[in-house]
C-alpha positions as CSV (number, residue, x, y, z in Angstrom):
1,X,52.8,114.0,105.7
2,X,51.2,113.8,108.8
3,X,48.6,116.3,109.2
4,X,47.5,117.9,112.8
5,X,44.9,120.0,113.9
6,X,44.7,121.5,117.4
7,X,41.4,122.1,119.0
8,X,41.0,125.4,121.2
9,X,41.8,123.7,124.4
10,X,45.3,122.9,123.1
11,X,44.7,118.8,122.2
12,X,45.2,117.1,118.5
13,X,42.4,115.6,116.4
14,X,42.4,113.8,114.0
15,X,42.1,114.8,110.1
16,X,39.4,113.0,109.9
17,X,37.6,114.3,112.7
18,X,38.3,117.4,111.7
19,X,36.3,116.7,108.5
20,X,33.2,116.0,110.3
21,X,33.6,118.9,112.5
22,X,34.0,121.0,109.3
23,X,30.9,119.6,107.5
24,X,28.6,119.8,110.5
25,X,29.7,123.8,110.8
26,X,29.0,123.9,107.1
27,X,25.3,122.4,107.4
28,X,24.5,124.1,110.5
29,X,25.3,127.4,109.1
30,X,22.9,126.2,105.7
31,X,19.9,125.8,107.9
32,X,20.6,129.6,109.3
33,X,18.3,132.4,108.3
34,X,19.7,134.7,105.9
35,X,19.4,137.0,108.7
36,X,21.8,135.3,110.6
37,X,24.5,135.4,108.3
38,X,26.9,138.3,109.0
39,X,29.5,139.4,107.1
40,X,32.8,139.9,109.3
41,X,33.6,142.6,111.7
42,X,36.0,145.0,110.6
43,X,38.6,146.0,113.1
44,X,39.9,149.9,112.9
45,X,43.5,150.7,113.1
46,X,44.7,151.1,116.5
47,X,43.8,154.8,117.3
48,X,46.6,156.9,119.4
49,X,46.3,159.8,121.2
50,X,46.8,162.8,120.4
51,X,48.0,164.6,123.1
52,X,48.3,164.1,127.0
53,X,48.6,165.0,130.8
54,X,48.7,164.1,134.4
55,X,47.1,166.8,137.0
56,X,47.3,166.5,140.9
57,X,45.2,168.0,143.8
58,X,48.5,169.1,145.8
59,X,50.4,171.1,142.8
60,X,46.4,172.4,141.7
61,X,48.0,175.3,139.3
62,X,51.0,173.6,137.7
63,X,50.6,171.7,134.1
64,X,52.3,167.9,134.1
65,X,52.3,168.0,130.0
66,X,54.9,166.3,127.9
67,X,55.9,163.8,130.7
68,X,56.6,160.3,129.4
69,X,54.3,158.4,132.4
70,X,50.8,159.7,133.7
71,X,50.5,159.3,137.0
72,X,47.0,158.2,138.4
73,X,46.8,157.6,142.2
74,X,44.4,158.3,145.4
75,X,45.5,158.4,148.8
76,X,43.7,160.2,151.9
77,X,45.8,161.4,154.4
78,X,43.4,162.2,157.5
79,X,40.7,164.5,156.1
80,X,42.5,165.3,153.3
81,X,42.3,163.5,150.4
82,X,45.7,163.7,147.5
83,X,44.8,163.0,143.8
84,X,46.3,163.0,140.5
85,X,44.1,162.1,137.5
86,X,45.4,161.7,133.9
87,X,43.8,163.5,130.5
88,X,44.0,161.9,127.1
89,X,42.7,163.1,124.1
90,X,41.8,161.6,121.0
91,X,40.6,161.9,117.7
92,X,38.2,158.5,117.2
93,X,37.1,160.0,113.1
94,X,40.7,158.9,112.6
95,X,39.0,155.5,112.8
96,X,36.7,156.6,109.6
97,X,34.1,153.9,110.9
98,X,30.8,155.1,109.1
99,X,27.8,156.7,111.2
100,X,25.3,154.4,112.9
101,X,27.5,151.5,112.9
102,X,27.4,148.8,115.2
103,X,30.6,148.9,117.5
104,X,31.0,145.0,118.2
105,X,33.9,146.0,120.7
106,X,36.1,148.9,121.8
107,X,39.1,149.0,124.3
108,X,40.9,151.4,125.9
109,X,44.3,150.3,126.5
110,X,47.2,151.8,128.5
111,X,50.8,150.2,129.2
112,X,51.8,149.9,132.7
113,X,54.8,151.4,134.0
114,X,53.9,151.2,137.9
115,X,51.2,150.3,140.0
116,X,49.7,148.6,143.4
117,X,47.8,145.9,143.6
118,X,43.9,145.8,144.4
119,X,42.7,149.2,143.0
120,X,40.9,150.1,139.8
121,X,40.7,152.6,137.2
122,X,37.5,154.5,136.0
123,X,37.3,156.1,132.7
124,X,35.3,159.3,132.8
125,X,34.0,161.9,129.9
126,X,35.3,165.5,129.9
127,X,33.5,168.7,129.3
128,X,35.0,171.4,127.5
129,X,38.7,171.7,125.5
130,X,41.4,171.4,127.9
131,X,44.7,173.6,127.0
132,X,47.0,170.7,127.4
133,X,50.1,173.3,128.3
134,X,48.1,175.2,131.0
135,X,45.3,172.3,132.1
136,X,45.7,172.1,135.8
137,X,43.7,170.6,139.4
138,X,42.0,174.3,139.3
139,X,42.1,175.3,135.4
140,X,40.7,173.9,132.6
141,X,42.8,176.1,130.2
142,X,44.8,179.4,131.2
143,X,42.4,181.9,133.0
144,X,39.3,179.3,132.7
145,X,38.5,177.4,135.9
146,X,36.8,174.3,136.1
147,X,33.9,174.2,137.8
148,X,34.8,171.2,139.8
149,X,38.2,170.8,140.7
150,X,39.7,168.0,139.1
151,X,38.3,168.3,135.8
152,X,34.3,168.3,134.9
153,X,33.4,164.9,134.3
154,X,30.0,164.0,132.5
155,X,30.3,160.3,132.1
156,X,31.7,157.1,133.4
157,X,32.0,155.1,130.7
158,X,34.4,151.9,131.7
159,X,36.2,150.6,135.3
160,X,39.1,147.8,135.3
161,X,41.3,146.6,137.8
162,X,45.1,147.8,137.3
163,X,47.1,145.2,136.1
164,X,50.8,144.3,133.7
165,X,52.1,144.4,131.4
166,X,48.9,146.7,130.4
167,X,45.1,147.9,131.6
168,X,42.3,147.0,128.9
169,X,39.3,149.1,129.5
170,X,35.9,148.3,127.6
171,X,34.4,151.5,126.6
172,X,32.5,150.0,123.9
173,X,29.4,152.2,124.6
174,X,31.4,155.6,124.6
175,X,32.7,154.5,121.0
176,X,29.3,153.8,120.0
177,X,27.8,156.9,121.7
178,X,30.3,159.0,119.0
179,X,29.6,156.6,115.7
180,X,26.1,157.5,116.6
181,X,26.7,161.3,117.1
182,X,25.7,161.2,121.1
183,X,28.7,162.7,122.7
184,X,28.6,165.8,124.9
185,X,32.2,165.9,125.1
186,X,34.9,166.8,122.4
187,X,37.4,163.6,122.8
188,X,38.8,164.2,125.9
189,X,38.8,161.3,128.6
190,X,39.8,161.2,132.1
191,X,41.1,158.3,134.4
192,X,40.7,158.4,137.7
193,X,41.1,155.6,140.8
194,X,38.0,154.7,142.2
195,X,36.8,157.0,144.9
196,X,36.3,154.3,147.7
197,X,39.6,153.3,146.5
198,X,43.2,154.1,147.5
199,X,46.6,153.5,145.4
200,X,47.9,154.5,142.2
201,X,48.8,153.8,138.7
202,X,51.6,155.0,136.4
203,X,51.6,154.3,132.7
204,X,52.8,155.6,129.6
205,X,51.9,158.9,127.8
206,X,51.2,159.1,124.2
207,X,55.3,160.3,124.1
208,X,56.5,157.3,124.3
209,X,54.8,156.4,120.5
210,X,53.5,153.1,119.9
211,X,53.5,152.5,123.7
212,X,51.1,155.1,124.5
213,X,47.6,155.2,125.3
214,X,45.3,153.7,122.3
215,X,42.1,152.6,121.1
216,X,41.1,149.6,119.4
217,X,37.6,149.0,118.0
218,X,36.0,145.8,116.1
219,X,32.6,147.2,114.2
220,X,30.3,145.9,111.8
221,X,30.0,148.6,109.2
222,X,26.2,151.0,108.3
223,X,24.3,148.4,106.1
224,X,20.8,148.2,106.2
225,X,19.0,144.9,103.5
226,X,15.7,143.6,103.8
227,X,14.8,140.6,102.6
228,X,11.4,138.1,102.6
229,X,10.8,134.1,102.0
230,X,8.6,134.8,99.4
231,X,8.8,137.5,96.5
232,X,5.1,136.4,95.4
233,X,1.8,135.4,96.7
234,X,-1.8,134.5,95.5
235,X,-4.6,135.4,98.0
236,X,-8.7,134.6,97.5
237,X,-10.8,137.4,98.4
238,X,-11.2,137.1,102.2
239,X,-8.4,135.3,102.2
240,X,-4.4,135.3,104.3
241,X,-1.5,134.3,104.5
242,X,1.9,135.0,106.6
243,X,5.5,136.3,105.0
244,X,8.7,136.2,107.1
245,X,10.8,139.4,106.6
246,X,14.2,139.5,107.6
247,X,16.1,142.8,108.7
248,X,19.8,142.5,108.5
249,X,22.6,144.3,108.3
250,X,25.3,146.2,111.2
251,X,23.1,149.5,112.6
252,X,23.3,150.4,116.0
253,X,19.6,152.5,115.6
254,X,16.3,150.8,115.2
255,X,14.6,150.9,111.9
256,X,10.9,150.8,111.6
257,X,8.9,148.7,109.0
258,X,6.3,150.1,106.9
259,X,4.4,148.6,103.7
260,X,3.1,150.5,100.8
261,X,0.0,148.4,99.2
262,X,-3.4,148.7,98.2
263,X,-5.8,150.3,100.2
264,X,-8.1,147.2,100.8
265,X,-5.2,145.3,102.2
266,X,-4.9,144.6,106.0
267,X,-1.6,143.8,107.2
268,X,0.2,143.8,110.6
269,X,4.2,143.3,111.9
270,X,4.5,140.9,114.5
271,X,8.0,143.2,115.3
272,X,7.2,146.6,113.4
273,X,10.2,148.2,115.1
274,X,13.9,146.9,116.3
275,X,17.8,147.1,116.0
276,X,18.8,144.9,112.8
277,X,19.2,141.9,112.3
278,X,15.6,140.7,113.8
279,X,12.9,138.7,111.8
280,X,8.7,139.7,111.7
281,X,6.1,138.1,110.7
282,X,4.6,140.3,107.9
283,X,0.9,138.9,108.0
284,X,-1.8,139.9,105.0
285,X,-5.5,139.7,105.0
286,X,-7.6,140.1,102.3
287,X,-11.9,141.7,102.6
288,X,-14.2,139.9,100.8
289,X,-14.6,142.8,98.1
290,X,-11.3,143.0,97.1
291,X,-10.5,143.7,93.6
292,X,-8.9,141.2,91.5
293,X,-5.8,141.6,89.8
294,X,-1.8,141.8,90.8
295,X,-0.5,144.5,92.7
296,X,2.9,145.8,93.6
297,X,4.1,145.3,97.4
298,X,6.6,147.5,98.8
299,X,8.0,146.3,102.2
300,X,10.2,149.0,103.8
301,X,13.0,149.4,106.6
302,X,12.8,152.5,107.7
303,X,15.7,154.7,110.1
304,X,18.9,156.2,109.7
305,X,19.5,154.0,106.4
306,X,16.6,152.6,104.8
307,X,15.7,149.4,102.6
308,X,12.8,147.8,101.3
309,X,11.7,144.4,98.9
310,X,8.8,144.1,96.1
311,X,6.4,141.4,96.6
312,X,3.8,140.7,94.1
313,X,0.3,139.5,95.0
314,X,-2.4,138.4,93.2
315,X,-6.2,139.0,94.3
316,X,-8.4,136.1,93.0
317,X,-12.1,136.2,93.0
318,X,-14.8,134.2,94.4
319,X,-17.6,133.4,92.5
320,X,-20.6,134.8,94.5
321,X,-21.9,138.5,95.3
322,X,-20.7,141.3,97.2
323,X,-22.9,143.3,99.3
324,X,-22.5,147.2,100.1
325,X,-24.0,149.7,102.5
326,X,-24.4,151.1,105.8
327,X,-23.4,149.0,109.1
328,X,-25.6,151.3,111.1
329,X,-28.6,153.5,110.9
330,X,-30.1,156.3,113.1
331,X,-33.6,157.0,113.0
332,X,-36.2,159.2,114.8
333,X,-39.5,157.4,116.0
334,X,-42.1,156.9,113.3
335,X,-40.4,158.5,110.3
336,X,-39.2,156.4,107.8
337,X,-35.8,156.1,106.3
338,X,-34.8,154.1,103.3
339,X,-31.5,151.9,103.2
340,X,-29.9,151.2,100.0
341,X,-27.7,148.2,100.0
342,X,-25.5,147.6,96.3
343,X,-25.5,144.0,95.1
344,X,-22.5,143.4,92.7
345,X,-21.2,139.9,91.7
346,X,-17.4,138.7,91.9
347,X,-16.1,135.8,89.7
348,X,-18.5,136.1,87.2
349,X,-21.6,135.2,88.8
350,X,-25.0,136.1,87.8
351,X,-27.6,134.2,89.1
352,X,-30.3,135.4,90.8
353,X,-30.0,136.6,94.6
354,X,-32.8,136.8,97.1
355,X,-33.0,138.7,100.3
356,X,-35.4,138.6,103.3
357,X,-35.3,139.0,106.7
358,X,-33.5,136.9,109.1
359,X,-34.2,139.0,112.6
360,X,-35.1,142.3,113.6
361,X,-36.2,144.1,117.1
362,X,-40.0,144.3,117.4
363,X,-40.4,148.0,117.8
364,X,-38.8,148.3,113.9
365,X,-40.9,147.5,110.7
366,X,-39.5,146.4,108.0
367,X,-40.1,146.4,103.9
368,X,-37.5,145.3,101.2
369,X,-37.8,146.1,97.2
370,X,-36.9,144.3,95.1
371,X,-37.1,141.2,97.1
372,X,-34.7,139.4,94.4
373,X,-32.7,140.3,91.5
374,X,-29.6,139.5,89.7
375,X,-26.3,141.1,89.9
376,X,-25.6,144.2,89.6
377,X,-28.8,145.8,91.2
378,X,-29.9,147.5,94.7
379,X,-31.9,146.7,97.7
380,X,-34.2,149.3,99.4
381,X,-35.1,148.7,103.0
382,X,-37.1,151.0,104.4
383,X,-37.2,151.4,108.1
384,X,-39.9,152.9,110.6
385,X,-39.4,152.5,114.0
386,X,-42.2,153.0,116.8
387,X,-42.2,156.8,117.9
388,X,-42.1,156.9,121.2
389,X,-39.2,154.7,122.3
390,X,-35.1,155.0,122.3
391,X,-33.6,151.9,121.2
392,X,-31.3,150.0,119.1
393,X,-31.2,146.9,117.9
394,X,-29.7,144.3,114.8
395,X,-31.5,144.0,111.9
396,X,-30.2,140.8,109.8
397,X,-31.3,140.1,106.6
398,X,-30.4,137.3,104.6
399,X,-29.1,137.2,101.1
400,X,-29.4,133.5,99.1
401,X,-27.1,133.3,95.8
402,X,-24.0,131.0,94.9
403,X,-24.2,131.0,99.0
404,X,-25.8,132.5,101.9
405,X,-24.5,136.2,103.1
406,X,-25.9,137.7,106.4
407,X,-25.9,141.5,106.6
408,X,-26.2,143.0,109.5
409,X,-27.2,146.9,110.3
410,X,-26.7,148.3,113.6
411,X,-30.1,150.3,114.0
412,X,-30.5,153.1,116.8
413,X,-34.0,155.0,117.4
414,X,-34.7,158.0,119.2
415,X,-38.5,159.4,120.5
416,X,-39.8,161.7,118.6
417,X,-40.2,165.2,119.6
418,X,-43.8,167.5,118.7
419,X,-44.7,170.4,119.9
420,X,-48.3,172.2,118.8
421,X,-48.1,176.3,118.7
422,X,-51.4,177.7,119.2
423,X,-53.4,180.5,120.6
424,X,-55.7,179.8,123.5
425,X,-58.9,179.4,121.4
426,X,-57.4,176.9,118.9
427,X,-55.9,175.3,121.9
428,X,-59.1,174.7,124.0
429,X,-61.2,173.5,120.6
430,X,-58.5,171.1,119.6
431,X,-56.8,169.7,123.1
432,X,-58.4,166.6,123.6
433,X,-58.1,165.7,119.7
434,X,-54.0,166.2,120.2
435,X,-53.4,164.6,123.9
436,X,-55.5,161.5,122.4
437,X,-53.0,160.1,120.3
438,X,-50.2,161.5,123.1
439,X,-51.5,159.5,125.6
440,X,-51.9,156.2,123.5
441,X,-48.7,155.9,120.9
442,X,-46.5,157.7,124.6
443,X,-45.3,160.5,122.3
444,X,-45.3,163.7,124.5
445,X,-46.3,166.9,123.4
446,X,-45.2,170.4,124.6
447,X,-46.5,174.0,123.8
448,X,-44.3,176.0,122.7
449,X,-45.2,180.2,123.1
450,X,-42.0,180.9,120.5
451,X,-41.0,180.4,117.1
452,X,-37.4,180.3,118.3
453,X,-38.3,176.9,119.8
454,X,-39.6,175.1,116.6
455,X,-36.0,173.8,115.7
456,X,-35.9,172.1,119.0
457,X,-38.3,169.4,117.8
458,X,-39.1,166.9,115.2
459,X,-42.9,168.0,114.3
460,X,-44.6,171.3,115.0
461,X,-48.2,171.9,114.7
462,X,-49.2,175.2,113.9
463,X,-52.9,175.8,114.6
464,X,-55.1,178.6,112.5
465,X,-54.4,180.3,109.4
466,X,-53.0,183.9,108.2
467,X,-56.0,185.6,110.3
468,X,-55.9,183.6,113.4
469,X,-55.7,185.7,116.7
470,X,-52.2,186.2,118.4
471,X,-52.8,186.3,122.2
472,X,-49.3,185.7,124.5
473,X,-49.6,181.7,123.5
474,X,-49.2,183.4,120.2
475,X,-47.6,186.3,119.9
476,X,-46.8,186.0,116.0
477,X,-49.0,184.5,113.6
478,X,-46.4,182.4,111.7
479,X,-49.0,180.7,109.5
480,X,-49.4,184.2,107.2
481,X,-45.9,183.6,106.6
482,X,-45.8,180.2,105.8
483,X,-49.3,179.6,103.8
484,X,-48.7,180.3,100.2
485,X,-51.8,182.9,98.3
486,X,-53.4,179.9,96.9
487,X,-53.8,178.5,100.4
488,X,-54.8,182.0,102.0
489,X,-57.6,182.1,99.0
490,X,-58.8,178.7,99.8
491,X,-59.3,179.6,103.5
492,X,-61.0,182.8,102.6
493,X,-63.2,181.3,100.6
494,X,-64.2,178.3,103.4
495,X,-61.9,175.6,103.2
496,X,-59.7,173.9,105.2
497,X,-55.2,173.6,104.3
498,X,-53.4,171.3,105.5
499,X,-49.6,172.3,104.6
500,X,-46.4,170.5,105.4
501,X,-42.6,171.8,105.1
502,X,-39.2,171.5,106.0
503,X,-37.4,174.1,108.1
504,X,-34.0,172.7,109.0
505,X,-34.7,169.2,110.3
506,X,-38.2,170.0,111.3
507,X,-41.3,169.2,109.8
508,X,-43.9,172.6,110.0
509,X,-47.3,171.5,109.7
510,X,-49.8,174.4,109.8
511,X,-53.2,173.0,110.6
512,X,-56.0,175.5,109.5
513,X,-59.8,176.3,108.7
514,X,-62.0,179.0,107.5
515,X,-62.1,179.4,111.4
516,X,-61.3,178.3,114.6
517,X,-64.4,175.1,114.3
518,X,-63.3,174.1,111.0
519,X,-59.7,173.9,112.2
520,X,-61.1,171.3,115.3
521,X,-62.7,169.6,112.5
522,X,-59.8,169.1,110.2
523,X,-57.6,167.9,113.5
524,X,-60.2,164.9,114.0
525,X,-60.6,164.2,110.5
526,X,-59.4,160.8,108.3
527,X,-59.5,161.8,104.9
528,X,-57.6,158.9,103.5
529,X,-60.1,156.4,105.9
530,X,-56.8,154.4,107.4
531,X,-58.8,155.1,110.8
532,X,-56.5,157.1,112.1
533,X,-57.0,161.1,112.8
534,X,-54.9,163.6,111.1
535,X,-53.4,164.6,114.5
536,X,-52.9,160.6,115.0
537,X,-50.9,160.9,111.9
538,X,-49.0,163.9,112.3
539,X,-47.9,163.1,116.0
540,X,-46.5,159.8,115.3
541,X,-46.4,159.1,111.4
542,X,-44.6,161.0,108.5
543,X,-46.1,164.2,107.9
544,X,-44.3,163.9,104.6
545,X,-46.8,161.6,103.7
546,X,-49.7,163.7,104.3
């Protein structure tokens, strides 16, 4: 037997050729993505209307229902204008195509009894529910007008040229528009000629049965699959890698993509949203302190349907350290704060770790303890900057283990605020001894003539104990309620106090002698023998310390 096979243009080839077509289509369609592979459109029964009519401008309250041909037509007659449109109503959940399915293709078709040459038909949307026995060029249904003669049209949703033995109409997007529950309208279409257009077009009405007008639609039913090359993955701590998910399936919405995972993991979509089928790039990242261990993946499509795929991954460990702690520090100028920075080992090291300093801004100093240690165990860096200057600045230190680790901490300084509360003969005793140390460290110093105001600064200096003098530099003496009864008994009986506390964020630092002399004295003295005064000390050190 002699076998044929006819190629699309109409011509033979041969059996053999036919062969090597076939096995080319086969490995072409091997070397796809799974993506690509569709399963095949399913095409609805055709979909008749269910009931029909033909209305016209110059009859605009009689009802053409029941007539075997609608007639469509357009014709201007000096500055009038005669029209008859047609109105067809149908029932597309006949189809039972399944919500949010992809509509691959949908025609309107209508058989043609008459027509001229050279016009074309538009398909147009209805508002409302038309009385099909009463619908007329003024009335959308007995005793309810239209608002605009002719019928109320909301969309145009397909144009062809007239043609025979039928019209095919695409109105693919109206068919989608109800799958996808988007319709204003309740069925109803209307065809009209083309407004710049004059002619007509007669075809037949859904009384004439299979001949009427109908609906055919190809669609790719609701599915929704996800799907990814790889179902499991081993990652080193700091440490990535790139996974191809594929979205496929017939939706006519976008889905988003989403991933449930540890909360260390890093990740990004190249596409994180689109209408299936589509591919992303799914890429993961890994920190440096990431546990070790597996952990469950869960990549999800995410829309009107939703799917999603597991992907194992494994965390492996370096062998080295881990460092934790602050990125960035604030500080106020000349008090002290101390860092603590964790040391912990991954992979199973233990040997011993050293730290110094790689770079830091001049105006910072600097101390670390311990200087070394092994895994697990903490790092204290204390850091005093210079008081009288905003600033910030990197300070690096350098960690030497299994390897070399910089950390670096973003440090910011602010100047310090002081303020001295006095009355006027405290004031005049003790005024050179406090603008001294002002004038060489560039701290400034206000007065302050309120209590109110001592929350506005970093370091107050009160002059004078419980009996010192109020005068309007000093209207309260806060000393008597800040001194405990020891310290009132020590000044009563000659000495000098020197006491420090917290109030909020401020330091309070009441300065005071048996009288106003010994209280100059004590501002200008160095009991510890650093050199430096105590007002030295109090306007740009830690009165903490004191």
């Amino acid at each position: 037997m002699n076998l044929m096979i006819y190629s699309v243009t109409g011509g033979p080839i041969s059996m053999r050729a036919s062969v090597r077509l076939s096995l080319s289509i086969f490995l072409a369609l091997l070397l796809l993505p799974p993506m690509m592979l569709y399963l095949s459109a399913d095409v609805s029964s055709p979909i008749y209307a269910k009931v029909d009519c033909y209305i016209t401008s110059w009859e605009p309250e009689t009802s053409h229902a029941g007539s075997s041909v609608l007639k469509v037509s357009r014709n201007v007659q000096g500055n009038e204008t005669l029209e008859s449109r047609a109105l067809i109503r149908f029932d597309l959940s006949e189809a039972g195509i399944p919500s949010y399915s992809r509509i691959l293709n949908a025609s309107l078709i209508l058989n043609t009894y008459n027509y001229s040459s050279g016009v074309s038909i538009e398909v147009w949307d209805v508002s409302g529910e038309p009385d099909i026995l009463h619908t007329t060029w003024l009335y959308e249904r007995s005793g309810m007008p239209w608002e605009n003669p002719g019928g109320d049209i909301i969309v145009k949703w397909g144009e062809a040229p007239v043609s025979s033995p039928y019209v095919k109409i695409n109105i693919t997007d109206y068919v989608q528009a109800f799958v996808n529950g988007e319709l204003e309208s309740t069925g109803w279409l209307l065809i009209k000629i083309v407004d710049d257009q004059e002619g007509y077009f007669e075809f037949y009405s859904e009384t004439t049965s299979e001949t009427g007008p109908r609906i055919e639609i190809e669609y790719e039913p609701a599915s929704l699959e996800l799907s990814m090359d790889a179902s499991d993955i081993e990652l080193i701590q700091d440490g990535n890698t790139s996974i191809t998910v594929y979205v496929s399936g017939g939706l006519s919405k976008p889905v988003n993509l989403t991933l449930d995972g540890p909360d260390f993991l890093q990740y990004n979509f190249s596409v994180p949203s689109a209408v299936p089928p589509f591919t992303s790039t799914l890429e993961l990242a890994l920190p440096e302190n990431a546990p070790g261990g597996t952990y469950t993946i869960i990549v999800r499509a995410e829309g009107v349907m939703e799917a999603s795929a597991p992907l194992n991954l494994t965390v492996v460990e370096k062998k080295g350290f881990l460092i934790s702690g602050p990125s960035s520090v604030d500080l106020k100028g000349g008090f002290p704060r101390n860092v603590t920075l964790e040391v912990t080992s991954t992979g199973n090291y233990s040997g011993r770790i050293s730290v110094g300093i790689l770079g830091s801004p001049d105006w910072l100093n600097v101390s670390i303890s311990p200087s070394s240690g092994n895994p697990p165990f903490d790092v204290v860096v204390t850091l005093q900057s210079a008081p009288s200057i905003n600033a910030s600045g990197i300070l690096s230190l350098l960690f030497t283990g299994a390897r070399n680790k910089v950390y670096e901490i973003n440090v910011t300084t602010v100047r310090r605020k002081v303020a001295v509360y006095s009355n006027s003969i405290d004031w005049n005793l003790s005024r050179e001894a406090l603008l001294g140390p002002t004038n060489t460290s560039g701290v400034p110093l206000d007065r302050v003539n309120s209590s109110e105001d001592f929350s506005n600064y970093d370091v107050v200096i009160v002059l004078g104990g419980h009996k010192a003098p109020i005068d309007r530099f000093m209207p309260s003496n806060v000393a008597s309620g800040i001194l405990t009864s020891e310290e009132k008994v020590v000044l009563e009986q000659g000495g000098t106090v020197v006491h420090v506390e917290m109030q909020g964020s401020t330091y309070i630092v009441v300065v005071a002698g048996a009288d106003r002399y010994k209280t100059a004295e004590l501002i200008v003295s160095d009991d510890d023998g650093d050199g430096k005064t105590l007002a030295y000390e109090l306007i740009t050190g830690d009165p903490s310390g004191i």
